[in-house]
N, C-alpha and C positions, 0 to 999 in steps of 0.2 A: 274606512273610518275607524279611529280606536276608541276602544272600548273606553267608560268611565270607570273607575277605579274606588270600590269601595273598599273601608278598611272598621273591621269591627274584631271586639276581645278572642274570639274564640273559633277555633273552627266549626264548631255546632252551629253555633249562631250562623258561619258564614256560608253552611252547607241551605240551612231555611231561608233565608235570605236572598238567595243567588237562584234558589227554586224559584221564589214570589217575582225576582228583578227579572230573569229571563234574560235573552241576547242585549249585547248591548251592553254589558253591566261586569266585570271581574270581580268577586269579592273575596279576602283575601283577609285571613287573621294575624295580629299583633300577637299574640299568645300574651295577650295581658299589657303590662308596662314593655315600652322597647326602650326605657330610660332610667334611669335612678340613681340613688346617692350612691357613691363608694361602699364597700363594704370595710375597705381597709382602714380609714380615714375619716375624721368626720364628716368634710365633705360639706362643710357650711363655713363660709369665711366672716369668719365675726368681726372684723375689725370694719367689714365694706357692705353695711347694711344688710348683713345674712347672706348673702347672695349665694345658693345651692350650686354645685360644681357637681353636673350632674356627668354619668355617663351611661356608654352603652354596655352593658353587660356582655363579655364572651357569647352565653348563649342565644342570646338576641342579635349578633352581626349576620347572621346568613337571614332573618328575616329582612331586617331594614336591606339588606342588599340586593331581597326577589322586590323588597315593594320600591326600590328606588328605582328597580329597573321597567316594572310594572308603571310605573308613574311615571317614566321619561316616555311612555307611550300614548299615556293618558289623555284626554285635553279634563276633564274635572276629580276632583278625590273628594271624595264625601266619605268625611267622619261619620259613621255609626255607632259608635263606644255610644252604651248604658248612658241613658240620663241622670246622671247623678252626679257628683262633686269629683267623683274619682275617674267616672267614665268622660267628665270633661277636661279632667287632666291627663287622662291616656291621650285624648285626640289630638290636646295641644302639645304631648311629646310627640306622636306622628307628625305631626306638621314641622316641627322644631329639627326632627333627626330627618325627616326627608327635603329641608329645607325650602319646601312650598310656598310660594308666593299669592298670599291673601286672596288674589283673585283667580285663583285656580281652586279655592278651596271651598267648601262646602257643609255645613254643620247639619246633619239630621240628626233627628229623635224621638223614639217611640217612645210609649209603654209597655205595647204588645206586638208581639212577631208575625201579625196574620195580615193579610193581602191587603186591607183595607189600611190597617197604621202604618202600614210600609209605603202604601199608594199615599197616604197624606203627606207622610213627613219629604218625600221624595219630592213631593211637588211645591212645600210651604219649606227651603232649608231654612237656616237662618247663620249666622253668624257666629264664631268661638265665641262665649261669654268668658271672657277673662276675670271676673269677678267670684265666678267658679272655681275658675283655674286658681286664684291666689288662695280663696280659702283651704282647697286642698294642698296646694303648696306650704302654706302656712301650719298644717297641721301634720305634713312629712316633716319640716324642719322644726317642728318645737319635739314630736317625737324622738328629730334624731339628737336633740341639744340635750335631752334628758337621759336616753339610751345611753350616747355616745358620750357621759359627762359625770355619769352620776355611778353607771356601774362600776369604772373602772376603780371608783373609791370605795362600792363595796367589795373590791378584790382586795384592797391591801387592809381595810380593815374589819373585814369576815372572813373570805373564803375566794378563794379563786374559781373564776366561771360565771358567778352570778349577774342576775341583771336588776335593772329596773327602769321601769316606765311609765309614763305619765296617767294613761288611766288601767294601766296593769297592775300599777301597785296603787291607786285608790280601791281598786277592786277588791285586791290579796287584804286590804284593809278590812274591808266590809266581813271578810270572811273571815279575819281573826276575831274582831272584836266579835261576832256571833258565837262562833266559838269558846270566849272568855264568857262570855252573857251565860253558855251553857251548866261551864267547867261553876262559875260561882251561884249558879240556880241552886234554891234550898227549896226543896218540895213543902209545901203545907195542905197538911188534912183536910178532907171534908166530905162530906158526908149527903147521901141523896135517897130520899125516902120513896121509894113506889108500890101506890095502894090499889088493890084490883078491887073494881066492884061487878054486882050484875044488875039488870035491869029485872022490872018485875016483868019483862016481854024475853026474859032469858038472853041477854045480849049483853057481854062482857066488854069491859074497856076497863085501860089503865090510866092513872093520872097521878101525878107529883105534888108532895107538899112542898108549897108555897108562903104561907104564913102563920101563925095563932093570933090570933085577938087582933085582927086585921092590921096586923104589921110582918113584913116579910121578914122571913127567917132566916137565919146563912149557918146552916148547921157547920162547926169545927171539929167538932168531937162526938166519940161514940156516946158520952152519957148524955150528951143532949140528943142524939139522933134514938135512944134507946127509950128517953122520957119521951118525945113526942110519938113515935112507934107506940108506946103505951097508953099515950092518950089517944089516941085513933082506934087501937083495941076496945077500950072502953066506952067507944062515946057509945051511946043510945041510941041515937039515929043518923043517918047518912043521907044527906038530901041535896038533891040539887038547887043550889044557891040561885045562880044565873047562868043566862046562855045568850051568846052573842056569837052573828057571825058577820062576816063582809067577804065585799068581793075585793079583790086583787088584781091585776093587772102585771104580767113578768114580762117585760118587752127583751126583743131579740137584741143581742150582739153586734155591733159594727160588722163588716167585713173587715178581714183581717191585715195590719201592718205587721214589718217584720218581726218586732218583738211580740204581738199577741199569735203570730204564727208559731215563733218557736218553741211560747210557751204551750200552746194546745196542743203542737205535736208533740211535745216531753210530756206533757200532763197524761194525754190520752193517749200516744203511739209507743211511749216512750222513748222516742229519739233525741240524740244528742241536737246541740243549737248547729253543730258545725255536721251532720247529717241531713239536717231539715235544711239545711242553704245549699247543700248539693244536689240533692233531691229535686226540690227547687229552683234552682239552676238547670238542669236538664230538663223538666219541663216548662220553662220559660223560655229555653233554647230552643226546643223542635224534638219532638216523637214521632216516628214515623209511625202510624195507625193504620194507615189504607193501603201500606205497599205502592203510596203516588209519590212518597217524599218525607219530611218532619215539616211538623207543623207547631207553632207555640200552643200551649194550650192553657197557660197560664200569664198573666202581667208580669209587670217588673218586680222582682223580689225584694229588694232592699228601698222602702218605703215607710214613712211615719204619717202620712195620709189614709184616711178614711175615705175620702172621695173616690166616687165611683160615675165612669160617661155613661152619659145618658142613656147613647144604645145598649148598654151592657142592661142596663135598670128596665131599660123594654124589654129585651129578651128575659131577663128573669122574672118577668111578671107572667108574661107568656106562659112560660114553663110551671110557675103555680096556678093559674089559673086552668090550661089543659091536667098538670098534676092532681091539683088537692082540691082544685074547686072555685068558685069564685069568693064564695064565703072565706077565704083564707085571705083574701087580698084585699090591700086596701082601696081607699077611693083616689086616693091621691103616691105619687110615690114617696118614697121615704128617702131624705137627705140627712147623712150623718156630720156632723163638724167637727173637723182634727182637732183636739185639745193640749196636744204636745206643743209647746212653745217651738217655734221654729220650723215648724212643719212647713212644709210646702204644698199648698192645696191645688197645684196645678198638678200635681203627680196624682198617681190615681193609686188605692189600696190594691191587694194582691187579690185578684179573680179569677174564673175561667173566663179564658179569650171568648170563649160560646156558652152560654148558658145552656144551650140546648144538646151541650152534647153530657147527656146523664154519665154517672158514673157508672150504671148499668153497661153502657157503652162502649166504655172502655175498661170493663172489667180482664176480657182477657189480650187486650191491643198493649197493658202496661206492665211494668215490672211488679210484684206484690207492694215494695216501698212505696214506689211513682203512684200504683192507684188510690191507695191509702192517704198518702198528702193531698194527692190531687179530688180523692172525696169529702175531705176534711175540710177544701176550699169551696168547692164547690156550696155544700151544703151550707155551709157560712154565708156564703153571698145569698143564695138564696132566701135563707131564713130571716137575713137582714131586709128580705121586702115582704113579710107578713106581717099579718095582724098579729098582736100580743096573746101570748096565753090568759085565760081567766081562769081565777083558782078563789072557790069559795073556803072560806078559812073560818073556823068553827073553835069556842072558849065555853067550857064549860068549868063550873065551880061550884066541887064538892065541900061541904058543910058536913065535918063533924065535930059535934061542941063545937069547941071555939077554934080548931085546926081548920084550914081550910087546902083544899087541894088542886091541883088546876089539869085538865084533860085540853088535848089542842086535836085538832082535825083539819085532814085539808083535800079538798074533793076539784078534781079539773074539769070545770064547767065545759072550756071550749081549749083544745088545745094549743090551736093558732099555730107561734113559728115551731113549736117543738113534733108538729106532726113532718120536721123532714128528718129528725133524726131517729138513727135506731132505738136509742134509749135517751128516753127524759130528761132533761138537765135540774127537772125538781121531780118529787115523789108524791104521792099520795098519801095518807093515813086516815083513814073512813072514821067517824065516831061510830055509834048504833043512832039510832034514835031516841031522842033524850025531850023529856019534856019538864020545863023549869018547875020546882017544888018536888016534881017527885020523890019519892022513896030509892036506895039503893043499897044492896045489900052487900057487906062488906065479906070478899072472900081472901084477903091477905093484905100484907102491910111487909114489906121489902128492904128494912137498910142497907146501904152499901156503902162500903168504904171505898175514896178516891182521893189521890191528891192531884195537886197541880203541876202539869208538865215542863219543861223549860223549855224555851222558844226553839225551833226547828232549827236543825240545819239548810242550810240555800242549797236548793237545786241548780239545775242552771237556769230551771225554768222560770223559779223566784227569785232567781239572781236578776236575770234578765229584764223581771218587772221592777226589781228595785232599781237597778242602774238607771233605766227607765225613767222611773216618777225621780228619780234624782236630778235627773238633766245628766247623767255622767255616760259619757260616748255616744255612738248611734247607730244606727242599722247597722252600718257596714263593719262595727269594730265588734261588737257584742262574740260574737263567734271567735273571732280571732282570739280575742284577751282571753276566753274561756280555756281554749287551748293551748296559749303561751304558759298561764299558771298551773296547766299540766303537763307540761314538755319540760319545764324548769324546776318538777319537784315540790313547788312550792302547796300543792294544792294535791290530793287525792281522791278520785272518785270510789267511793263506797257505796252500793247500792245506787242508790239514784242522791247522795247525798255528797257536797264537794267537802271534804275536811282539811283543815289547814295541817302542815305538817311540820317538823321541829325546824325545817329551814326554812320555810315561806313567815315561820312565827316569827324568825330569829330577825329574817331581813324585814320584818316590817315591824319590828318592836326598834331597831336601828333606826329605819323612815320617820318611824314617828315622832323619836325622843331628839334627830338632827334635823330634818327638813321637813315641818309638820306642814308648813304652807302648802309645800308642791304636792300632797296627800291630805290636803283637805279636800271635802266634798263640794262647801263653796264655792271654794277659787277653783276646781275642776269644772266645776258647773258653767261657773261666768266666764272661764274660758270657753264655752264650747259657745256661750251664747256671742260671746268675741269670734269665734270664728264662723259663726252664722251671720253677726255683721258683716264681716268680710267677703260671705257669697252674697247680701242684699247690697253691695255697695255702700255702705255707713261708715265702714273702718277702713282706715289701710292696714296691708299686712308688716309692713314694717315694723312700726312703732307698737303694735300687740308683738309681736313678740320681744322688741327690746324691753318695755316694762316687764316681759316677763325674766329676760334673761340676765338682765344688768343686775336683779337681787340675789338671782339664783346664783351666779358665778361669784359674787363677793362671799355667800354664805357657803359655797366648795369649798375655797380657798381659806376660809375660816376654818373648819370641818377637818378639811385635809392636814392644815398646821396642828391642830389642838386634840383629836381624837386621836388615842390610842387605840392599838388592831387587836381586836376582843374576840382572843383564843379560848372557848368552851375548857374547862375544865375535864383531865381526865377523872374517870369515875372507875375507884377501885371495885374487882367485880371477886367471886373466891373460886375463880377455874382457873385450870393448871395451861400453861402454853403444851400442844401437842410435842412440839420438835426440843425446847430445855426447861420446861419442867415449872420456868419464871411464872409469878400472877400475870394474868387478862388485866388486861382496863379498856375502858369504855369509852371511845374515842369518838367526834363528832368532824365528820366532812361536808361537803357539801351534796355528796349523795346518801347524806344521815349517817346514824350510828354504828359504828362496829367494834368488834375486838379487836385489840393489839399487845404482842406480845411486850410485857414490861422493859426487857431486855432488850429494845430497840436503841440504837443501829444494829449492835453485834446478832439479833435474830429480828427476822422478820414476818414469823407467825401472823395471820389475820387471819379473821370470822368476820363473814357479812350477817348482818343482822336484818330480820324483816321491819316494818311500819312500827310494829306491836315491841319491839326490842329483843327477841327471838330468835337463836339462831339458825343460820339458813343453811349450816352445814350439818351430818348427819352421819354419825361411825356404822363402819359396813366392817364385815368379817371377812372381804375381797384383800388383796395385796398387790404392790405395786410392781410389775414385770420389770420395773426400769430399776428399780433402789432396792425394793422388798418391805418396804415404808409403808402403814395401810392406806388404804384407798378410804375418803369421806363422799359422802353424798355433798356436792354441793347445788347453789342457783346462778346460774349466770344470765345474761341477756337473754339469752334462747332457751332457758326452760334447764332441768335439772342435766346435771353429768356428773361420771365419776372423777375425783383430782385427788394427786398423790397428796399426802399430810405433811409430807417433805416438802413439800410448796414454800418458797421460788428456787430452794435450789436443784428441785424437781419438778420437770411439769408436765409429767407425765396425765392425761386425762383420758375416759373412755368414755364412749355414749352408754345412756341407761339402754337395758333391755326393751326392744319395741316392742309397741304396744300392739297387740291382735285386736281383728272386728272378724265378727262373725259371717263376711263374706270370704266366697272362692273367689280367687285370682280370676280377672275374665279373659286372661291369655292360657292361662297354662290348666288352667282349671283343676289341678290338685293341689296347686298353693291356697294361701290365705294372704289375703292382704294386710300388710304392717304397718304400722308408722315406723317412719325413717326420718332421718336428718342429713342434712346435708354436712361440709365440712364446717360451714360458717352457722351450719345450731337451725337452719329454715326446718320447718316439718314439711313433710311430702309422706305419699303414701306409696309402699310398694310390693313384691312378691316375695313372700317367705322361703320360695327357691333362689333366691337372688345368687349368684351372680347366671344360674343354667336360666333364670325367665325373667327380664330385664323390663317387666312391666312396672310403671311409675304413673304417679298421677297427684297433680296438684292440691286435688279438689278430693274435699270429704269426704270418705263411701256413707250408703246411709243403708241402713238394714233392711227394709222394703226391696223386695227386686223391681224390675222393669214391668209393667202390667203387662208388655207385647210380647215383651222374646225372656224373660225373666234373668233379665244380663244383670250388670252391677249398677248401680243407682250411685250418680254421685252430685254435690250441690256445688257446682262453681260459682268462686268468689264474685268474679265478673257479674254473671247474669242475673246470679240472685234465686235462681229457682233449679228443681233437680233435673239433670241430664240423662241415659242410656248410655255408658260406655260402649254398648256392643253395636244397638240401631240405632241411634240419636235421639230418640221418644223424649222428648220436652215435656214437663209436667209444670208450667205456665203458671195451673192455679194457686200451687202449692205457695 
């Protein structure tokens, strides 16, 4: 009998998978899309209702060729692509490129990769939703109508290379105009008085003036903050006015969707949004923990639902009531409601597939990253089925003369959901004991000068909420756009802060002033909620995107006749060209600013310039073996190297001196290990005898030797954690 024929995105997946299915079952991965647009072309025929002209990519023909053959032996194929918009368009491309007949086919779909939602959906399939399908169709071809329509007009009239995209550059939007919010913020003074008093029981607290003559006060300036300072010196007596407290109530967090995932791992792990969905991804796919196999240990990652099944909300009650108690747990369980327009509440928020496997548990079964996420999640679900924190919160008001000052306190009755985290998500601040009328005695009075800040820079992680509460893209693009706008220059990460750069400024102050529509936040919005209609069946995909498309192509063609190509001005600079002696100017391309020698065509002198306008080249007392021309320091792709000054009509280049670490070779052991480079600029690391001890290594060394054999310690990329060159000793926890 032949086997049934499963076909899902990834080999991970199809390795957990194939464990749960057992005999009986093939399963076999797409590596993602076996289908898609052209890359050469646009690839969408506008004249015959959009219709995609899709194909099979080079390196997807040897897949579709093992699963056609795989499936001419079949009697059923069941799609398991990801329940989502995209994972029901991969299926319906397997079905499309292996040309299957409806009733040989088969639609599953989970949430979670464990025995039990595998055994359901195997036994409940259902049918391709093509309502699915169009929406995602509908949102490859408005992607590619913009991509493939819009860039090539900012090539002739900006810069050749560039791009743009429908929620790529609403995005690069968000992130100038914050930027400009910055650049035009004018700080204003002000001023904050803090007064310490004691208790006649010797018990010290601070507290803030708040108002005089029972009107609040907004101090601007030092003479005011210097007149009230002196009236509080003076006064006579310091009494306690009133006191009041209540109680509080801080209820726990949702369990996590994709966007509140990636902001809490940027917030607290500090990981990138396109880190946390890989992470993510491998624990949604299968970890092997017991040496039986991989197992999921997490839901489906890309998610705008809060909802959580039932049995996941047993088990975690479970798990708090043997944990922290029963006083931690409610009487009843607790249901969150997705607030995202659009949501889908049959999907389920991001979990552990088990509640009861603690993080304790799998502290050393995962990678340092994997645990980390995976405790992040964990504890989120949990905490979303406890009781609320109670936090008694305490107002006193000091009275002198006619100043008056305000002291706050905040004391945690009952800790509730925050007893499963390491640290608090609120703080404490005790008062003393204070009793109303009393006496208190004044031991200082504090002005301080402050102004006001200008609004932040976006993280990704506040990008992320903003795109968000905007309606602008969804789970699945959030990451992606993040990293288009830094792969294309337009966007640089600083700290943990994304800053816009003089080309991401240039093409979106161009977007704005020619095509504000297609970069409005609006019309991005209510397109997305148009192509949410199109996966609930309300819209067809057609006619959304011809209303979209028939304004945008007259307004190109508008664009294209009428704009002039808006060449930056050179910027006269007062350095001398190295090779005749001509002024520098300050030239703008699309990988930013540099020098150029004035004398261009006849010389062809250039200086790369960093972010800051800076040059990236650096005179050395070296000379050139090839001309005798000197050698400059310059920065290329891979990091610094020597290049003659004679440059281009010498190209002669050397690698910098390598770098020493203060370990021995663990071949030859009277080397020391260097950084080295390859031909093409990669780092590697190797023997300072080179070429007599031809020891190389990918991977870091780290200064700590081996605890077992005291060999060379190094951290590969791969694993994530340190290795033994000499006996393989894995230090896991690190």
């Amino acid at each position: 009998m032949s086997k049934n024929l499963v076909v899902v995105e990834s080999p991970a997946k199809a390795r957990t998978i194939e464990k749960i299915l057992g005999k009986g079952y093939t399963v076999e991965a797409s590596f993602g899309h076996v289908r898609d647009l052209p890359q050469s072309k646009l690839g969408v025929d506008i004249e015959h209702d959009f219709e995609p002209q899709y194909i099979t990519p080079t390196k997807n023909r040897k897949t579709i060729t093992k699963l056609k053959e795989l499936f001419a032996k079949a009697e059923t194929l069941y799609l398991a692509t990801d329940e989502d918009r995209e994972g029901e368009a991969i299926a319906w491309h397997i079905q499309q490129a292996l040309k299957a007949p409806s009733t040989q086919i088969k639609r599953v779909a989970f949430h979670e990769i464990t025995p039990e939602a595998i055994e359901e959906a195997f036994h409940h399939p259902r049918d391709l939703n093509q309502n699915l399908v169009n929406a995602q169709q509908a949102r490859r071809i408005l992607d590619r109508l913009v991509g493939y329509k819009l860039s090539p007009l900012l090539w002739k009239k900006l810069f050749r290379g560039l791009s743009a995209g429908r929620v790529q550059s609403v995005t690069l939007r968000l992130l100038v105009e914050r930027e400009r919010e910055i650049q035009a913020f004018k700080p204003e003074e002000f001023w904050k008085i803090e007064v310490k008093f004691k208790t006649s029981a010797g018990d010290e607290f601070s507290a803030w003036v708040f108002a005089e003559k029972d009107k609040e006060v907004e101090l601007k300036t030092e003479a005011e903050a210097k007149r009230l300072e002196e009236a509080v010196n003076s006064a006579t007596q310091h009494q306690i006015d009133s006191l009041t407290s209540a109680e509080r109530k801080r209820y726990p967090a949702p369990p996590f969707t994709t966007s509140t995932l990636q902001q809490q791992a940027s917030n607290q792990l500090g990981f990138t949004v396109k880190r946390t969905m890989m992470i993510a991804q491998r624990l949604y796919e299968g970890v092997d923990i017991n040496g039986s196999g991989p197992i999921g240990l997490i839901t489906y990652m890309r998610t705008d639902s809060t909802n959580v099944a039932s049995s996941a909300i047993t088990g975690a009650r479970l798990v708090i009531g043997q944990r922290f108690g029963k006083e931690y747990l409610p009487d009843q369980p607790i249901f969150y409601k997705t607030r995202i327009k659009g949501a889908q509440e049959a999907h389920e928020a991001i979990r552990p597939t088990r509640p009861d496997l603690t993080p304790e548990m799998l502290e050393n079964k995962l990678t340092p990253e994997q645990w980390k996420l995976y405790k992040l999640i964990w504890q989120r679900l949990i905490a979303s089925q406890m009781l609320p924190a109670i936090i008694n919160t305490r107002e006193a008001i000091v009275t002198s003369n006619e100043i008056k000052s305000k002291a706050l306190g905040a004391t945690v009755i009952f800790p509730g959901f925050a007893k499963v985290f390491d640290k608090w998500p609120f703080q404490e601040n005790q008062l003393p004991k204070l009793v109303e009328n009393e006496l208190v005695k004044l031991l200082g009075v504090d002005p301080t000068q402050h102004f006001t800040e200008p609004p932040a820079r976006y993280t990704e992680a506040s990008l992320v909420k903003q795109l968000e509460q905007m309606g602008i893209g969804r789970p699945s693009t959030y990451a992606p756009t993040i990293t288009t706008l830094s792969v294309r220059g337009y966007v640089k990460k600083e700290k943990r802060s994304l800053v816009p750069q003089d080309l991401g400024i240039t093409v979106n102050d161009f977007l704005v002033e020619h095509f504000p529509d297609i970069i409005d936040y609006n019309f991005t919005a209510e397109m997305e909620e148009s192509l949410d209609d199109i996966a609930e069946g309300k819209k067809e995909w057609v006619p959304v995107i011809r209303n979209f498309y028939e304004p945008f192509e007259a307004q190109l063609k508008l664009k294209e006749a009428t704009v002039e190509k808006q060449t930056p001005e050179d910027v006269k600079t007062d350095k001398k060209c190295a090779l005749c002696g001509s002024a520098l100017v300050m030239k703008t391309s699309r990988f930013g600013k540099f020098l150029a020698c004035s004398g261009f065509p006849k010389c062809r002198y250039t200086e790369a310039l960093d972010g800051d306008g800076k040059s990236q080249t650096e005179a050395t007392d070296k000379i050139c073996s090839d001309c005798g021309a000197p050698l400059v320091k310059k920065r290329g792709r891979f990091g610094m190297f020597y290049g003659c000054s004679n440059y281009p009509k010498c190209k002669h280049i050397e690698n910098i001196e390598p770098k020493a670490s203060d370990m021995a070779c663990p071949k030859c052991t009277d080397g020391k290990v260097v950084e080295r480079r390859t031909k093409r600029g990669k780092v590697f690391w190797g023997c300072s005898n080179y070429p007599k001890c031809d020891f190389a290594s990918w991977d870091e060394p780290l200064k700590e030797p081996c605890p077992t054999c005291r060999g060379l310690m190094t951290k590969p990329i791969k694993k994530g954690y340190p290795v033994c060159t000499k006996c393989g000793y894995e230090e896991k926890g690190a």
